[in-house]
N, C-alpha and C positions, 0 to 999 in steps of 0.2 A: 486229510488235506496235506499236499508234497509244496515243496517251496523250493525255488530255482537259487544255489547258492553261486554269485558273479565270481567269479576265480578274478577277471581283468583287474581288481584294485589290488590282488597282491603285485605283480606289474607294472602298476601306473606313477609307481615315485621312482622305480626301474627306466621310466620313460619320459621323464616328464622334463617338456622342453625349456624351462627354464634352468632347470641346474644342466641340462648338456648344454645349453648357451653360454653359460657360468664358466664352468668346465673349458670349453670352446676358448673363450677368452683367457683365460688364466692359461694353459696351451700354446697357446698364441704368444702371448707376453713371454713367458719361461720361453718357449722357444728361440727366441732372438739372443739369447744369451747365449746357446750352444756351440761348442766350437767345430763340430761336424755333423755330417746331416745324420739323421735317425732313421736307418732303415731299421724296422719293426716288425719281427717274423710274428704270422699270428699262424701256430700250428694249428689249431684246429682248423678245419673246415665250417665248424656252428659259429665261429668269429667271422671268417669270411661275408659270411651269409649277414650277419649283422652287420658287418662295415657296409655293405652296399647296401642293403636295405634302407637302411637309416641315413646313408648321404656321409658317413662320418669318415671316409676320402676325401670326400670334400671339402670338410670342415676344417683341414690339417693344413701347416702353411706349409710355404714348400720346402721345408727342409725336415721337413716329417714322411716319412714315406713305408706304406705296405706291402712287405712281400712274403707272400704265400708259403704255406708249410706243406709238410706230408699228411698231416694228421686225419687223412681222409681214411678210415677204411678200408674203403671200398676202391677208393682210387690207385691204394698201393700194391693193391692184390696181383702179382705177375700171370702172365698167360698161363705157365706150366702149373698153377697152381687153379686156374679154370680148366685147362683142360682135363685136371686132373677128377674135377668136381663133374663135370661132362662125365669121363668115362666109368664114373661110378654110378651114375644115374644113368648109365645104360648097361648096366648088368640085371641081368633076370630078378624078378623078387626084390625091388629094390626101391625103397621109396626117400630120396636124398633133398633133406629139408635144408635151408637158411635163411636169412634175416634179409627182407627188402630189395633193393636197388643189386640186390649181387647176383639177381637172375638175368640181370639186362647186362651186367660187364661181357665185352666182345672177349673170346680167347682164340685160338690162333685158327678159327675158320668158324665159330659159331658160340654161340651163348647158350647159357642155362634155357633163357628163355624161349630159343629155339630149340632145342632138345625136347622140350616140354611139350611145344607145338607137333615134335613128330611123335610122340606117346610115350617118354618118358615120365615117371611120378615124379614132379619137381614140382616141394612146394615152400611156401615164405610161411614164415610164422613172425608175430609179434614179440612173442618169447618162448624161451627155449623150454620156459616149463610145457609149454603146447607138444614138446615131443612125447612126453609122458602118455598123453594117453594115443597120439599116433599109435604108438610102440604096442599099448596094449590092447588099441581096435586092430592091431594088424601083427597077430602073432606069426605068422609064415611067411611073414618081410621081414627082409634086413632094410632097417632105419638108420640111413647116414645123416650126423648132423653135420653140415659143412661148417663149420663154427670160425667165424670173422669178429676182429675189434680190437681194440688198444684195451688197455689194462681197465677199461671204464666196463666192458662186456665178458671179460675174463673171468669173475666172480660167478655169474650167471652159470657158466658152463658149467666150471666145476662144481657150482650144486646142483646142474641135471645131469651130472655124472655123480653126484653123492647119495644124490633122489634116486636115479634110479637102480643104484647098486645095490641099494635100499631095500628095495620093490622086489626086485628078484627078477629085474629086465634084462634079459641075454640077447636081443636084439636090438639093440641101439650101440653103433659105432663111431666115432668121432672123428673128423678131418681136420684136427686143429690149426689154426692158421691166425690164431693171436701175437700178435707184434706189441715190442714197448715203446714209449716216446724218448726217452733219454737217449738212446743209441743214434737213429735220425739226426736229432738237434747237434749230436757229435760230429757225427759225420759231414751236415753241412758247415759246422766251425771248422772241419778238418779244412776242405776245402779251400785250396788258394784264391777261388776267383769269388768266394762269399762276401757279399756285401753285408749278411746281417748283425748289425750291430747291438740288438734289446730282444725281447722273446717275452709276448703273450703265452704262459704257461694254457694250457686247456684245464678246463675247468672240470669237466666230468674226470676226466683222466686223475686229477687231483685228489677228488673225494674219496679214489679210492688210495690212492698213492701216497699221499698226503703232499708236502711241498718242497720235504727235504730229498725228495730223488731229483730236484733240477738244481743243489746247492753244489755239487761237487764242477757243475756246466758254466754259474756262475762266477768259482773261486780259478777253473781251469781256463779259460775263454775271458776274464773279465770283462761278462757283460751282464746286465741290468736283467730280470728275467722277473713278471709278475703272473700270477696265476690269476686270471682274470674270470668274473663269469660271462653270461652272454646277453644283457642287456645294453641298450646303448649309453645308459649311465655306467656302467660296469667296464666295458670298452674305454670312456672316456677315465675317466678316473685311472683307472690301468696305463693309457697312455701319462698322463699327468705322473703317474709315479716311477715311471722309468723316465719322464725328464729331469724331474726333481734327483732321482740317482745319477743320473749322465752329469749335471749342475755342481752336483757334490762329490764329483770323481768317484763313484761307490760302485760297485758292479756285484750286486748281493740278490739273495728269493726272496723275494716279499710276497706276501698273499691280499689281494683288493677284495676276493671273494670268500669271506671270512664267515659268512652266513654258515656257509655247509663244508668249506675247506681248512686243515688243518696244517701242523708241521710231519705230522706224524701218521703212518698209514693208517688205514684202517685195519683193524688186527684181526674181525671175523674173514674178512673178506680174503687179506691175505693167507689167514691159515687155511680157506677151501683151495685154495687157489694153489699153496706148496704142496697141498694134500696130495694129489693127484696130475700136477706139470713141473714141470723144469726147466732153465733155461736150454734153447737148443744151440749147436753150434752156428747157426745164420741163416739169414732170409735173403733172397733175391726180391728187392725193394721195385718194385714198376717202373720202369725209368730212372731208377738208382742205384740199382746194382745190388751185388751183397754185400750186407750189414753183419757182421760178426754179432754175436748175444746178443741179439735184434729179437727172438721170439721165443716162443714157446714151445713144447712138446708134452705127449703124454710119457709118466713118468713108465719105466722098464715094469714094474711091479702090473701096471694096469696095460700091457703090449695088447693083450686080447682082444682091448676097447679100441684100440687103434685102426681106424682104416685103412691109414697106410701100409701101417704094416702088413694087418688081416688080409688086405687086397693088393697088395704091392703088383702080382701077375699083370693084374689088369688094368695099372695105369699110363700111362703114355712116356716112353722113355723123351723124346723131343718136343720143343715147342717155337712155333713162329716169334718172328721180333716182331716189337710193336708196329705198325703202319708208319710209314716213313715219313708220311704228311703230318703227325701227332705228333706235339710238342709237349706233349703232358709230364715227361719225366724232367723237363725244362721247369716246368708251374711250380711242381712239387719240390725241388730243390731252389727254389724262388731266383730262379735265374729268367724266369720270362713272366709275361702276364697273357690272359688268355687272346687277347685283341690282338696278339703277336703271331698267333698261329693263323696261318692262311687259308685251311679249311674252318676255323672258327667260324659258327653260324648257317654255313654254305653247305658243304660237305657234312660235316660235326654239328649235327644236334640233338638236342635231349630225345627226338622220337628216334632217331639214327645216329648214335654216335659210335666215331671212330678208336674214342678213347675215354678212359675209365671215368676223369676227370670230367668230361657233361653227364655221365651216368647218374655219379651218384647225388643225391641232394643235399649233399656236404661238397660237393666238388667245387672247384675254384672256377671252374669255365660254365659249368650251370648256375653258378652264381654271376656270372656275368652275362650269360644269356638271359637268366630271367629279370633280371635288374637293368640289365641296360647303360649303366656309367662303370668309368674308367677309371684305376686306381691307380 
């Protein structure tokens, strides 16, 4: 005899419409006391998705206001760094795996997932331990993993680069292309024409980082920064505690998402993680440019494992600018919103889009195509 165990009540006090009405109101109240508006960066793209889903733009008065982060991804991934994914899944012998939504990003004349379509091996996996046994059903391919993510998917790697060191796997190579969140968040404080004044910390990102890598953004920037999870009690509540700091002139990390988030990193995860990466000298951001010790690299020790290196011949010295009708490096720097761009919807959609930002299902403009209201 098997029995169906309901996951939805872990959830349901996560959602449940009397304390975000609660919440809503007390919001409200606090908010008339502030002496300037609150623009509210919510870096991740998993916040995004929940402010519109749940209507909680709406519920905000108007001197409360959401503006969009990089924390996409998939969104931040520059062309030269798809084409670069392209021209390795078109070498002989070659089967070049990654994660989801990053076979659809356009690069400067085609996507993964048209490569794919003309007989290149390009495949998605769920996890990266799935390369594991790729690697050992296919010992006479080289297995590239294109490896994407903010410090939330960066553990992962480096232990199916531990696993398979392990193992004794001499065909699996790595494209690494993990980015951090703190650098970003600098960047748009850098900026003169930034309106954001508070910061929705991301929550995965947290668990592994813990809360004190957004304290020095805090003390520098004095502003209000909470690590929130992605429930819409969680959202609310988070907004609630960076008015209450804005009220009490305080601009300090606090953590709302206390369940699974800490001050302090996670210490396995970071030890896989220095084991075999280092910071690199800079990333060129999607519509942002380069970030100084923005990312990641495999470390000198492990060059072998490296793609770029191992394959440097055969990647693409130049790459196209974005399409000039895409506004997405505007989203991600929370200088526009997506109803701003003029192919939004027409041009740019989630089956055809122009730009990385409807791709992914963390993006900011697929989140407002599939939702439908205006933040």
């Amino acid at each position: 005899m098997s029995s169906t165990v309901d996951f939805s009540v872990l959830f349901d006090g996560f959602r449940d419409k009397e304390t975000i009405f609660a919440l809503k109101r007390k919001i409200t109240e606090d908010a008339k006391k502030l002496k300037e508006k609150l623009y509210i960066m919510e870096v991740c793209g998993g916040h995004t998705h929940t402010i519109m889903k749940y209507g909680i733009n709406q519920m905000m008065p108007e001197n409360i206001e959401f503006v969009h982060g990089p924390g996409c991804p998939v969104c931040i991934m520059p062309k030269g760094r798809i084409d670069a994914a392209i021209a390795l899944a078109q070498m002989d012998d070659t089967i070049l795996v990654t994660l989801g939504d990053m076979i659809r990003v356009p690069g400067s004349s085609k996507s993964l997932s048209q490569v794919r379509g003309e007989g290149a091996d390009v495949r998605f996996v769920y996890s990266p331990t799935e390369i594991l046994k790729i690697a050992t059903d296919n010992p006479n391919k080289k297995v590239i993993y294109f490896a994407i993510g903010f410090e939330t998917t960066t553990p992962m790697t480096a232990a199916l680069m531990d696993r398979g060191i392990k193992q004794g796997l001499t065909n699996i190579y790595y494209a690494i292309n993990h980015v951090t969140v703190p650098e970003p968040m600098c960047a748009i404080m850098d900026d003169s024409e930034t309106r954001v004044n508070a910061f929705l910390a991301p929550a995965h990102v947290s668990v592994i980082t813990g809360s004190k890598i957004y304290e020095p953004i805090s003390n520098k920037y004095g502003v209000p920064i909470v690590a929130a999870g992605f429930e819409p009690v969680d959202i609310m509540e988070s907004i609630s505690m960076l008015v209450t700091q804005k009220l009490e002139n305080r601009a300090e990390t606090e953590i709302e998402y206390t369940r699974s988030v800490g001050v302090e990193a996670n210490p396995k995860a970071m030890e896989l993680i220095n084991g075999y990466m280092e910071v690199d000298d800079s990333f060129i951001w999607r519509g942002i440019g380069a970030i100084p010790k923005s990312s990641l690299r495999i470390r000198d020790e492990f060059a072998h494992l490296d793609a770029y290196k191992v394959f440097a011949d055969a990647l693409p010295k130049e790459s196209a600018e974005d399409h000039k009708a895409c506004i997405c490096g505007e989203v991600l720097k929370g200088k526009a919103k997506p109803f701003d761009c003029k192919v939004f919807g027409t041009a740019c959609t989630p089956s055809s889009p122009l730009g990385s930002c409807m791709v992914s299902s963390e993006g900011a403009c697929a989140a407002y195509f599939k939702y439908g209201k205006s933040i």
